[in-house]
LUMDO-428107 format. One line per 10 residues: number of its first residue (from 1); their letters; for each residue x, y, z of N, C-alpha, C. Coordinates in steps of 0.001 Angstrom, whole numbers. Atoms other than C-alpha are relative to their C-alpha. Example, Ala and Ser with C-alpha at 12.3 -4.5 7.8 and 13.67 -1.06 7.14 Angstrom:
<gumars>
1 = as = 890 -1190 0 12300 -4500 7800 900 1200 0 ~ -820 -1190 -60 13670 -1060 7140 -770 1090 730
</gumars>
This chain:
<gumars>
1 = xxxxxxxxxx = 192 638 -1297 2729 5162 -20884 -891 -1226 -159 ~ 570 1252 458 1520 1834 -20939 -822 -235 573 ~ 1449 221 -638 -2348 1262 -19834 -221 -1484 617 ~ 422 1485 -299 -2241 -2687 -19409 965 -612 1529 ~ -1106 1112 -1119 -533 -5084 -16691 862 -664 -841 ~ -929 251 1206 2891 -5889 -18214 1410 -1201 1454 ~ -521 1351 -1014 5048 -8805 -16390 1632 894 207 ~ -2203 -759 285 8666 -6460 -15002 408 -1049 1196 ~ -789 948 -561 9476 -9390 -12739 -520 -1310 -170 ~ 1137 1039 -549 9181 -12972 -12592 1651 -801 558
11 = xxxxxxxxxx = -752 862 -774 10889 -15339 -9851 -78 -1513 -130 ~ 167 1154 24 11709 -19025 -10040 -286 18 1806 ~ -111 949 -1769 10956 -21243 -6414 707 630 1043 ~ -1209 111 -283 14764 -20898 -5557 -1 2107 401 ~ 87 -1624 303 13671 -16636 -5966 1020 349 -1065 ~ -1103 -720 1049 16302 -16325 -8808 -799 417 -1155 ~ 485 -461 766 15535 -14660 -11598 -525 -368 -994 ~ 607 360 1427 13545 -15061 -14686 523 355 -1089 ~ 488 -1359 1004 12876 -11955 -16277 4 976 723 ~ 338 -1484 -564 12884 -8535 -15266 871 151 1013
21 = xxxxxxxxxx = -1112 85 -1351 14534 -7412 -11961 -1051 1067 1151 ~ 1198 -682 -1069 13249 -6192 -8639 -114 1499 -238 ~ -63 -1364 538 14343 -2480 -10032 -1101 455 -510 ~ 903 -436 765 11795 -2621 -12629 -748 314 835 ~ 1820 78 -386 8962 -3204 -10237 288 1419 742 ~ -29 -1233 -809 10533 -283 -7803 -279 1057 -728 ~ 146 -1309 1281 10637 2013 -10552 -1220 712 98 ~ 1525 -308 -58 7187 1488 -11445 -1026 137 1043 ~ 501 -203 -1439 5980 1619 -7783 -33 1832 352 ~ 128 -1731 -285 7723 5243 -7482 -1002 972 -482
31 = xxxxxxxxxx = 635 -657 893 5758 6269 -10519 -1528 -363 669 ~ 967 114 -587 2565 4877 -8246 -926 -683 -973 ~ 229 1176 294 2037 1807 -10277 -688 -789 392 ~ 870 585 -891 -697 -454 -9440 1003 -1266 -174 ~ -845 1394 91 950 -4228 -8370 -834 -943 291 ~ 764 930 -369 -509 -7377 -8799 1338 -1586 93 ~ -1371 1023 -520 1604 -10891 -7660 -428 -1212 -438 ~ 410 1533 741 867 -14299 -9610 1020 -731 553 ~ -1084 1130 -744 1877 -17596 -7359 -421 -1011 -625 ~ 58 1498 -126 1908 -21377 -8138 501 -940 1068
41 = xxxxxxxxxx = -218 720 -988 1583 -24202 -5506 -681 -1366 -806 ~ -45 590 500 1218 -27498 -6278 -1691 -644 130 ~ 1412 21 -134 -2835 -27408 -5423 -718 1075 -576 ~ 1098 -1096 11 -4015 -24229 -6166 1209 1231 -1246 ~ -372 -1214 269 -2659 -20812 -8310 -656 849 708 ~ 838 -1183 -670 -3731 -17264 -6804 1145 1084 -845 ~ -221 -1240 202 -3315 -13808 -8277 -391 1077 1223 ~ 151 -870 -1464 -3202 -11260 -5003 -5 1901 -1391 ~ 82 -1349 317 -4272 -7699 -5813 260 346 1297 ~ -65 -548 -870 -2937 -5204 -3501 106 967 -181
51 = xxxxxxxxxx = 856 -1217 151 -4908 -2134 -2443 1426 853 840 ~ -1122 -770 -256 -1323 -255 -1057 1213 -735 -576 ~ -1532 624 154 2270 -396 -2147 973 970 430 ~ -770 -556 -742 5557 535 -604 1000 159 -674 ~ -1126 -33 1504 8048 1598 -3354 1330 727 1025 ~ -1268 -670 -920 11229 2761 -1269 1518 -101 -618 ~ -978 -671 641 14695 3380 -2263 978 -1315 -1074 ~ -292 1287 1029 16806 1295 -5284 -1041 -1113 4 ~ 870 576 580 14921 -2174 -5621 -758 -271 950 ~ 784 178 -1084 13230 -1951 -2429 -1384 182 -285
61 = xxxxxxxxxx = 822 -268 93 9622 -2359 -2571 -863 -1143 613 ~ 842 1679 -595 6638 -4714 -1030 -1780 317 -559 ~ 2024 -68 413 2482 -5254 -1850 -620 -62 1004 ~ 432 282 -1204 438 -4815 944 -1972 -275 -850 ~ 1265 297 68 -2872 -6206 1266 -1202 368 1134 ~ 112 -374 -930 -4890 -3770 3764 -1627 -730 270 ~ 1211 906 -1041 -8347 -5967 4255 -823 -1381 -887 ~ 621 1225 441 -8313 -9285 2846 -1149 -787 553 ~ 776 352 -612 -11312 -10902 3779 155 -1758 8 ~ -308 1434 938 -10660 -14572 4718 -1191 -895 368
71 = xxxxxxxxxx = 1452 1007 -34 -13314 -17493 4925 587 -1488 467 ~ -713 1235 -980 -10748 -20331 6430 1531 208 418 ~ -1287 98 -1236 -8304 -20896 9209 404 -1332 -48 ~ -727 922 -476 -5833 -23097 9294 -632 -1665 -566 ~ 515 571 675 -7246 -25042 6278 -1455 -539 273 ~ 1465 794 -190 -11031 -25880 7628 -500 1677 71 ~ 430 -1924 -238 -13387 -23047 7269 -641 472 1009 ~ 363 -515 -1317 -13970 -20527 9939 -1069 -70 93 ~ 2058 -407 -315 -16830 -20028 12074 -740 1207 -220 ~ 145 -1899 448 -16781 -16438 11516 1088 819 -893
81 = xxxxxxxxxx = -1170 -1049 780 -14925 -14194 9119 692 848 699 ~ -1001 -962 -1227 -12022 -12206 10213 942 341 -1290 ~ -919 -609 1333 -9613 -9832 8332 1075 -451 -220 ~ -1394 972 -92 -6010 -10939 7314 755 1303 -894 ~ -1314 -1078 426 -3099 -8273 6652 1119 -568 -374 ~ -1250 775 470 -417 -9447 4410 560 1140 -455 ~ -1061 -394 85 2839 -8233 3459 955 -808 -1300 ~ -638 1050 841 4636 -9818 5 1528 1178 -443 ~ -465 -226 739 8023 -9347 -1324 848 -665 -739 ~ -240 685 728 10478 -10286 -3246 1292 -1366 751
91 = xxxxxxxxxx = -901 410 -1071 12237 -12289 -62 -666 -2041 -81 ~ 675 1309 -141 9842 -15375 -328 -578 -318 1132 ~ 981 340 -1510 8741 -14688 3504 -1039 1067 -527 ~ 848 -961 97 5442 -13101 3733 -524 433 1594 ~ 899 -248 -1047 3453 -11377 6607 -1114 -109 -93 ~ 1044 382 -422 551 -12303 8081 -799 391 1105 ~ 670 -65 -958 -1548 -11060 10472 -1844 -407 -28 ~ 1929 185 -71 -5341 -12327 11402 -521 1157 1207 ~ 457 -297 -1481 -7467 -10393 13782 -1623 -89 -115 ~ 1317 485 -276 -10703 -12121 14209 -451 541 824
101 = xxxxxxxxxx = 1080 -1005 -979 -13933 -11775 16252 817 -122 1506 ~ -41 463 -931 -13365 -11802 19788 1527 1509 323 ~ -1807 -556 461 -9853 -9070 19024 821 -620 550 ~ -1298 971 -178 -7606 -11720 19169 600 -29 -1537 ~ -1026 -66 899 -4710 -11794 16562 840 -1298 -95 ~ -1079 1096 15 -2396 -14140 15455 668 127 -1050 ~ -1262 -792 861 971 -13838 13252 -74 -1172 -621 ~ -269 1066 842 1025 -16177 10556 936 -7 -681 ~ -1113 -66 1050 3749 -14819 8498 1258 -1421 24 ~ -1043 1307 -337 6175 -17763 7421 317 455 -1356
111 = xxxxxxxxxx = -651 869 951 8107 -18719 4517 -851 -767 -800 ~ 980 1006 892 6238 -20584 1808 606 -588 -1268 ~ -573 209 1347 7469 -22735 -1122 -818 159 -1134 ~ 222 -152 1136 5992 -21182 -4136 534 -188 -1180 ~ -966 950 931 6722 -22639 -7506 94 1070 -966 ~ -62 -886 653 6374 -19344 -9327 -281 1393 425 ~ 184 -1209 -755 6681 -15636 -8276 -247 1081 -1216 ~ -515 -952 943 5576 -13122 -11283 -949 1134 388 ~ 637 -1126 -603 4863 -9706 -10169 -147 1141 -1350 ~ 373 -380 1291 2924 -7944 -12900 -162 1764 316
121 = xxxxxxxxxx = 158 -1323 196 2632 -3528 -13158 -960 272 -521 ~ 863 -762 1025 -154 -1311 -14496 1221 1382 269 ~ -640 -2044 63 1688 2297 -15025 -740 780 -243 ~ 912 -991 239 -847 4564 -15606 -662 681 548 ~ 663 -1289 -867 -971 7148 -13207 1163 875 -383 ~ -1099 -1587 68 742 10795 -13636 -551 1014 1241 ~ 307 -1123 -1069 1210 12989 -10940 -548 1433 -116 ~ 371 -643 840 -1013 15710 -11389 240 1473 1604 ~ -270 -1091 -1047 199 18152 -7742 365 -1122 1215 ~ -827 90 -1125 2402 17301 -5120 604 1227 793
131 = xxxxxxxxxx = -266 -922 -765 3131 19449 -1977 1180 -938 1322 ~ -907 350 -1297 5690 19186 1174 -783 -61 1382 ~ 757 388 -1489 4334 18411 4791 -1049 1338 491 ~ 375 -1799 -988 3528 22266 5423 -1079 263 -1548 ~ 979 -1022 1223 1203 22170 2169 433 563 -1194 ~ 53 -1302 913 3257 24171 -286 572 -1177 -1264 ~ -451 852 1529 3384 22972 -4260 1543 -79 192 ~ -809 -219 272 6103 21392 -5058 467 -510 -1613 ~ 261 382 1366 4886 20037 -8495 -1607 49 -339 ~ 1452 -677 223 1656 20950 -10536 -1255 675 200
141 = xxxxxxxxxx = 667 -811 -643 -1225 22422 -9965 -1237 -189 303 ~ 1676 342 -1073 -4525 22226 -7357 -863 53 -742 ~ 1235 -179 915 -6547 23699 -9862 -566 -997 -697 ~ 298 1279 647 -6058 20473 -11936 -577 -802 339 ~ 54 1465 -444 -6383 18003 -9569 -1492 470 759 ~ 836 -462 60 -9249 19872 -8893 -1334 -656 -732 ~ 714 -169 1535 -11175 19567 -12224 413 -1716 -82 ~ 97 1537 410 -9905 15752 -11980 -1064 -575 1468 ~ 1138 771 -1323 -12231 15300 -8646 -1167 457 -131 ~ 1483 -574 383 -15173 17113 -10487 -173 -690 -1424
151 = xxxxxxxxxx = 295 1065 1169 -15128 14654 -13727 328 -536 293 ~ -59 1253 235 -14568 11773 -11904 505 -1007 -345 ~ -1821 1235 146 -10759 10390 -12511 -57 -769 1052 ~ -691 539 -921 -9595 8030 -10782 1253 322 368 ~ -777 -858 -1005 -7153 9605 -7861 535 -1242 774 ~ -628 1337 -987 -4444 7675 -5823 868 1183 952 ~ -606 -1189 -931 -2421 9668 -3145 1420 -1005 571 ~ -945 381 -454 1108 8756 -2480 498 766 1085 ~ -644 -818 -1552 2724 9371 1348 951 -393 319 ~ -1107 543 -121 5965 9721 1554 304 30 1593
161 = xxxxxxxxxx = -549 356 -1404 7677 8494 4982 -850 -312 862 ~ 1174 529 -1088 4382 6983 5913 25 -1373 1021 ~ -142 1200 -1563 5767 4012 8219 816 1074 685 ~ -653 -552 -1095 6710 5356 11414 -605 933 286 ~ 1546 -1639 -205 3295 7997 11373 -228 -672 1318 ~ 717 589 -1672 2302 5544 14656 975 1006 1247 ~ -1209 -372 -1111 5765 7265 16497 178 1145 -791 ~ -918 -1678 78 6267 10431 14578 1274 -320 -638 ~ -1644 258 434 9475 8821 13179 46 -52 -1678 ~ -30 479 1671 10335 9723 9816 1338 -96 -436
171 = xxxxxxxxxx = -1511 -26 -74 14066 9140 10507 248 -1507 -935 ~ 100 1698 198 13501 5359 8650 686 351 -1663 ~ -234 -302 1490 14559 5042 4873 -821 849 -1175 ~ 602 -719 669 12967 7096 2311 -648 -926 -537 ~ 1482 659 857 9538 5883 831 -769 785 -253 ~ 1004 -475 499 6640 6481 -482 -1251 -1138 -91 ~ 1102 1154 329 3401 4455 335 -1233 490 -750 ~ 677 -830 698 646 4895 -2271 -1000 -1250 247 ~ 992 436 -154 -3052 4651 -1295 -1097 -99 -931 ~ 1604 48 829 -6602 3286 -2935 -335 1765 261
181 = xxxxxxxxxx = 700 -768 -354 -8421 6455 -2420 -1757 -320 -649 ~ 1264 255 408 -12542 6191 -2546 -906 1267 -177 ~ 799 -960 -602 -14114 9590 -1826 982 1400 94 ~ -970 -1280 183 -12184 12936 -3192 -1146 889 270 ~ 476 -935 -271 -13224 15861 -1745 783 1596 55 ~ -678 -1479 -103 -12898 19540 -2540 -823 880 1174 ~ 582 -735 -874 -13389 21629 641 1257 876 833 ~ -614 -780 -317 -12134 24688 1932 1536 239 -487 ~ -952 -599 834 -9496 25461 -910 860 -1555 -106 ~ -1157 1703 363 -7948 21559 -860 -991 -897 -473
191 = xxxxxxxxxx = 284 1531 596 -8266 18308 -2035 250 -1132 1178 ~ -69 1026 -926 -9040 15582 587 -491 -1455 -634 ~ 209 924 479 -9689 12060 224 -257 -1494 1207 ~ 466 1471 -306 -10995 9076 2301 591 -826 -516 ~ -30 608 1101 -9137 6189 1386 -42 -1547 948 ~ 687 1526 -1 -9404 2589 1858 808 -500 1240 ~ -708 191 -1589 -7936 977 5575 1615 350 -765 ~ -1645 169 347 -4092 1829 5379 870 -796 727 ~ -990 772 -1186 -1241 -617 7174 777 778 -69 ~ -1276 -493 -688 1632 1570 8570 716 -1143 845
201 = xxxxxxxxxx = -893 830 -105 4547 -402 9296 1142 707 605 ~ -1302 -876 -506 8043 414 11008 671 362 -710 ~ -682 -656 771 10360 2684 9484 1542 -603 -156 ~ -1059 577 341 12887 210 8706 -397 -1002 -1631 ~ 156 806 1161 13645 -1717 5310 1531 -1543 338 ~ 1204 259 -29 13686 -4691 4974 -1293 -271 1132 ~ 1295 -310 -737 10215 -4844 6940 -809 -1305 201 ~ 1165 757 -131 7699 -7333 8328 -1070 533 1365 ~ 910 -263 -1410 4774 -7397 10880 373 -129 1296 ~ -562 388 -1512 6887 -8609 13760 580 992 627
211 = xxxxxxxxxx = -678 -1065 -26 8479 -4877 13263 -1007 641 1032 ~ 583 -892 -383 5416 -3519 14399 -1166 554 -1105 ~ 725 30 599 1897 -3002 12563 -977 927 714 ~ 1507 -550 -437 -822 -558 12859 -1120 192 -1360 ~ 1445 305 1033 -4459 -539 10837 -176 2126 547 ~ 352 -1591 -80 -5205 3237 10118 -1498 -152 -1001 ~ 496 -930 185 -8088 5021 8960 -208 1181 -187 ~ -606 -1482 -236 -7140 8256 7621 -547 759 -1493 ~ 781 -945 929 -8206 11429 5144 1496 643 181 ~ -627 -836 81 -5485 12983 4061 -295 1479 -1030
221 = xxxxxxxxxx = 429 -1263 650 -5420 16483 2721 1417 558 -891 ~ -1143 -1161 1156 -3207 18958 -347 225 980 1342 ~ -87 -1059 -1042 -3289 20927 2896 1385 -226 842 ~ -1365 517 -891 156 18356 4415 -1235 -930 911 ~ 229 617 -1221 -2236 17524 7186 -590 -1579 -544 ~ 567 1441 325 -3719 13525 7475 -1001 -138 1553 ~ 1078 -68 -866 -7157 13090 9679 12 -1362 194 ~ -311 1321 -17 -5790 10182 11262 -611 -1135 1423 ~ 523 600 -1054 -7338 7102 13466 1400 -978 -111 ~ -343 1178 -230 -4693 4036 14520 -19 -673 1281
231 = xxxxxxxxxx = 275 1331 -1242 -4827 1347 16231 1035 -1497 -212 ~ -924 954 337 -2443 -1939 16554 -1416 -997 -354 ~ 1202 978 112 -4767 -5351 15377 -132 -725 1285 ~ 191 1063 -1558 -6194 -6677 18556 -218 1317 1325 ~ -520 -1321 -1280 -5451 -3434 20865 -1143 1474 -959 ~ 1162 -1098 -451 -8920 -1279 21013 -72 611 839 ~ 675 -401 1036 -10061 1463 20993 1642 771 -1110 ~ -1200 -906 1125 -8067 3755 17584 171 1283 978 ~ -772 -756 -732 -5979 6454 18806 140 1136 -1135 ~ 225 -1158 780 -6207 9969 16769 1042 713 140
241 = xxxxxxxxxx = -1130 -859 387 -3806 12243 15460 -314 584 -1457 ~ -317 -884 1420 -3329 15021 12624 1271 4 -29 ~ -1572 -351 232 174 14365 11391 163 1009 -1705 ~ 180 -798 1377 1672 15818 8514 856 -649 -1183 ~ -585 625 621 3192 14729 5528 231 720 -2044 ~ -239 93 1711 4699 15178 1755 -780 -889 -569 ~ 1319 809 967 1938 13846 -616 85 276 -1655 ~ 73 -281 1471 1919 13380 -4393 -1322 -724 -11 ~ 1767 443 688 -2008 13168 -6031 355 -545 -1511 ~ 40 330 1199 -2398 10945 -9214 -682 -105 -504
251 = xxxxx = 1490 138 658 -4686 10930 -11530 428 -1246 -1435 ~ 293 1477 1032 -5256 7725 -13962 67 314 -1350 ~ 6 -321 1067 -4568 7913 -17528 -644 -642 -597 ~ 1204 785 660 -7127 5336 -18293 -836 -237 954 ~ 516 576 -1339 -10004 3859 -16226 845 -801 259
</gumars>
């Protein structure tokens, strides 16, 4: 299994191909792959890390970015910081959402001419227990993943059919979105986890913010259940729910 960032796509301008194919990257997404996205513009380069990804069925897949922090609007820099929710794939449109002070929002997503698209993989997570919505194994075992949250692995938690948790709808295409996690906890016979803001999205592919966007806060548990807050960006206060869900736990084969 390969420990490094290894290049399984790269896009010209035009989005045609390089190298690699959008397959590869899905592949390695299912397997709960970290993704990073290298652009060129004719001012600047940027490498985007993104703290969720949405690996869904053949080469379907996107990078989400759940709390970019930005420092200018609309090229002059803000007066105040405000978060920014993006959306990349391999389409050449991206999503955009801001929701500054004041909870006001605004949709930036557009189209952009980038002069280079190469979307790079780490692979190096193995699933170390996965269960079905109701809790029950349906691959490895608690005990493990256990003993990996008492030495201190690094843990990622994949949720399958997690757009459409805002409506209960898991009628959408088959996925699997896989979260940061910060804070594993063993209590009362499971494995829970705190993990880093999540974006839920509509249960359609392909997908943008105009579908429909909510900002979560959530703990999911080996138990099925998820200790969930959402909220749309702009539309206070979060709105609570315990849903339930199929979950695979990973544990890191390197730092």
């Amino acid at each position: 299994m390969p420990n490094d960032w290894t290049l399984a796509l790269e896009q010209r301008a035009d989005l045609g191909v390089v190298t690699g194919s959008a397959l590869n990257v899905a592949q390695a997404l299912r397997r709960g792959a970290d993704l990073r996205l290298y652009m060129t513009t004719d001012i600047y380069e940027e490498t985007l890390y993104f703290q969720q990804t949405y690996a869904g069925e053949d080469d379907a897949f996107a990078g989400l970015m759940s709390h970019h922090h930005s420092y200018t609007h609309r090229g002059s820099i803000a007066e105040q910081p405000y978060v920014s929710f993006f959306k990349y794939d391999t389409s050449g449109t991206y999503s955009h959402i801001k929701w500054m002070l004041g909870n006001r929002t605004l949709d930036e997503g557009k189209t952009f001419p980038y002069g280079v698209y190469r979307w790079f993989v780490c692979d190096r997570w193995r699933v170390a227990y996965a269960h079905d919505a109701d809790g029950r194994k349906t691959v490895g075992d608690l005990d493990e993943l256990k003993e990996h949250v008492r030495t201190g692995r690094s843990l990622r938690v994949g949720i399958k059919q997690l757009f459409g948790l805002a409506t209960g709808n898991v009628d959408g295409p088959a996925h699997a979105s896989f979260l940061t996690t910060m804070q594993p906890i063993i209590q009362d016979g499971h494995v829970l986890s705190n993990c880093d803001f999540v974006l839920v999205g509509a249960p359609v592919w392909p997908f943008s913010w105009h579908d429909g966007l909510h900002l979560s806060m959530m703990r999911p548990s080996t138990s099925g259940e998820i200790a969930c807050y959402l909220a749309r960006p702009g539309e206070l206060p979060f709105e609570s729910s315990v849903p339930r869900r199929a979950m695979e736990w990973l544990v890191a084969e390197s730092c």
